[in-house]
C-alpha positions as CSV (number, residue, x, y, z in Angstrom):
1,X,-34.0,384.2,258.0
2,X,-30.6,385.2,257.6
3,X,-27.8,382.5,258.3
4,X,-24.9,382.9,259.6
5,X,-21.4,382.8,257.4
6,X,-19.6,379.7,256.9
7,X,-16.4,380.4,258.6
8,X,-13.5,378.6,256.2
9,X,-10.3,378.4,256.5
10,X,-8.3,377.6,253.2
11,X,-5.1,375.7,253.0
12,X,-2.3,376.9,250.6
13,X,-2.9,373.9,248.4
14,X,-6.3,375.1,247.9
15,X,-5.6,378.9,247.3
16,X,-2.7,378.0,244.6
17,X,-5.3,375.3,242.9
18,X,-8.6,378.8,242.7
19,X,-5.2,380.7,241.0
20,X,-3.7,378.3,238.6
21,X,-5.3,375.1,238.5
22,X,-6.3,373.0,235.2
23,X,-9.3,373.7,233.7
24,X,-11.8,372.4,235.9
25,X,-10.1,371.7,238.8
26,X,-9.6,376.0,239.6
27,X,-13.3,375.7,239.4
28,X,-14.2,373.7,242.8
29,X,-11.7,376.5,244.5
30,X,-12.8,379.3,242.7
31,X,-16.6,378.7,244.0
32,X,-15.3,378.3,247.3
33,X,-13.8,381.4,247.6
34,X,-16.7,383.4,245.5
35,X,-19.4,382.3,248.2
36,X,-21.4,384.9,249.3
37,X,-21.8,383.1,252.7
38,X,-18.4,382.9,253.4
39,X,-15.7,384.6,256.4
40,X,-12.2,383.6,255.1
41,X,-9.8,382.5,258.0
42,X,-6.2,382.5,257.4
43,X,-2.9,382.5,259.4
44,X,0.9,384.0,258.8
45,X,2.0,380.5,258.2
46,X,-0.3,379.9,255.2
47,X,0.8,384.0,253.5
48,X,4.3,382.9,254.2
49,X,3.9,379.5,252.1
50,X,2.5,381.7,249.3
51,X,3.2,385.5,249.1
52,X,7.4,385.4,249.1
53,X,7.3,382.8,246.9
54,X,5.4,384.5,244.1
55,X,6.8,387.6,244.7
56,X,11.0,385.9,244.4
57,X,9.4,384.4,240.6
58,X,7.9,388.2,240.1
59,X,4.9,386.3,239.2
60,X,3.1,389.8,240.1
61,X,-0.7,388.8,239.1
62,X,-0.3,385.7,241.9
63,X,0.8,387.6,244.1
64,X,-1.8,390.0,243.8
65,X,-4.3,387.4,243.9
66,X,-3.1,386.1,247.2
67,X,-2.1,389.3,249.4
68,X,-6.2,390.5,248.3
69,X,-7.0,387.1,249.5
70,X,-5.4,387.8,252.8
71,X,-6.3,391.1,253.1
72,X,-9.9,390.3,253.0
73,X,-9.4,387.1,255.7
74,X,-9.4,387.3,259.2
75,X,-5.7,386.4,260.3
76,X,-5.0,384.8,263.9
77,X,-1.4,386.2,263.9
78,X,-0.3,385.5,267.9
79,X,2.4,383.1,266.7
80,X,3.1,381.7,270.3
81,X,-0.4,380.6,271.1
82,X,-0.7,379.1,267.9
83,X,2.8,377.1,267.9
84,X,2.0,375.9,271.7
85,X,-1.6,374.6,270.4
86,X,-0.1,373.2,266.9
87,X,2.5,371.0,269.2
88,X,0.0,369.6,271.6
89,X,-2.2,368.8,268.4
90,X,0.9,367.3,266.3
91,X,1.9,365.5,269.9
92,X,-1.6,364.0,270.4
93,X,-2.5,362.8,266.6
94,X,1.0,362.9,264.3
95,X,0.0,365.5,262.2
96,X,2.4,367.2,260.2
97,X,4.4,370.3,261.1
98,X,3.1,372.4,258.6
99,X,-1.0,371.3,259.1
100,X,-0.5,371.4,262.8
101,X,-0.1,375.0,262.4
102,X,-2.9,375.9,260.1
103,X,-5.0,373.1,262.2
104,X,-4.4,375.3,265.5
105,X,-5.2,378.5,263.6
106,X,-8.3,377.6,262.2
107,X,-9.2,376.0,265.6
108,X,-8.4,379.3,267.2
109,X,-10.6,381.2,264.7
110,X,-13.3,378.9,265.2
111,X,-13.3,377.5,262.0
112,X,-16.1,375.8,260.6
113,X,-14.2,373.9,258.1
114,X,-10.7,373.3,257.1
115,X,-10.5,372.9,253.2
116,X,-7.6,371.5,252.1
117,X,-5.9,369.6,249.0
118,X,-4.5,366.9,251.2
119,X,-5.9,363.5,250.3
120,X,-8.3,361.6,252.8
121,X,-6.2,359.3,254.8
122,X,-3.7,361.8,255.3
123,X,-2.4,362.7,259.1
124,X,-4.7,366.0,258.8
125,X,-7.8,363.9,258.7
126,X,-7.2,362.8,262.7
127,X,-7.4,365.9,264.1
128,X,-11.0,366.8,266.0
129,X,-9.7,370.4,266.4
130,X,-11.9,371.5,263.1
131,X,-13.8,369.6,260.4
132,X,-11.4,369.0,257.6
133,X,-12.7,368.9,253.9
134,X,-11.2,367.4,251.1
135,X,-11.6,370.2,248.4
136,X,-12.4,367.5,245.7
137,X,-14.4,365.6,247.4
């Protein structure tokens, strides 16, 4: 019987950790992202936190790693419905900004799970929007 893919959505922390982690930590990402039964889910929010950055430092391999990242993920790019949804989320559980965003994105994807680097306890962990994952945990 064939199952169907895990639909993930990866937060930044978690994409720079798979490229340049410390030995052992890259590893946990690094599966993640080389499951077979995986659809990647990603927003414009989470390229923007990564892609100029890497490309200002000319860190060229980086960037390379994340645009092929992002051009293999599903992007939800309407940036109006996912702002409205981020501030009614942020209003209702006092998540961050930033996490709002990627929160409404991979809720509008119909993410399976959120992974993120965030530790547990943090604002992200209240939202009921998607199942949030603590990538070391």
């Amino acid at each position: 019987m064939h199952q169907r893919p895990i639909r993930t959505f990866l937060d930044a922390g978690v994409l720079i950790t798979a490229y340049s982690g410390r030995a052992g930590v890259e590893a946990k990402a690094a599966a993640i992202l080389e499951g077979k039964n995986r659809v990647f889910l990603a927003s414009p929010f989470v390229r923007h936190e990564l892609c100029p950055k890497a490309q200002f430092n000319k860190r060229q391999l980086e960037y390379r790693f994340y645009t092929e990242y992002f051009r293999r993920a599903q992007i939800f790019d309407d940036v109006r419905l996912i702002l409205e949804r981020a501030g009614r989320e942020a209003s209702r559980t006092g998540i961050g900004a930033m996490d709002s965003l990627h929160i409404a994105a991979a809720h509008l994807l119909s993410a399976d799970e959120f992974i993120t680097t965030e530790k547990p306890g943090k604002s992200i962990y209240r939202t009921k929007l998607v199942k949030v994952l603590y990538l070391f945990g």
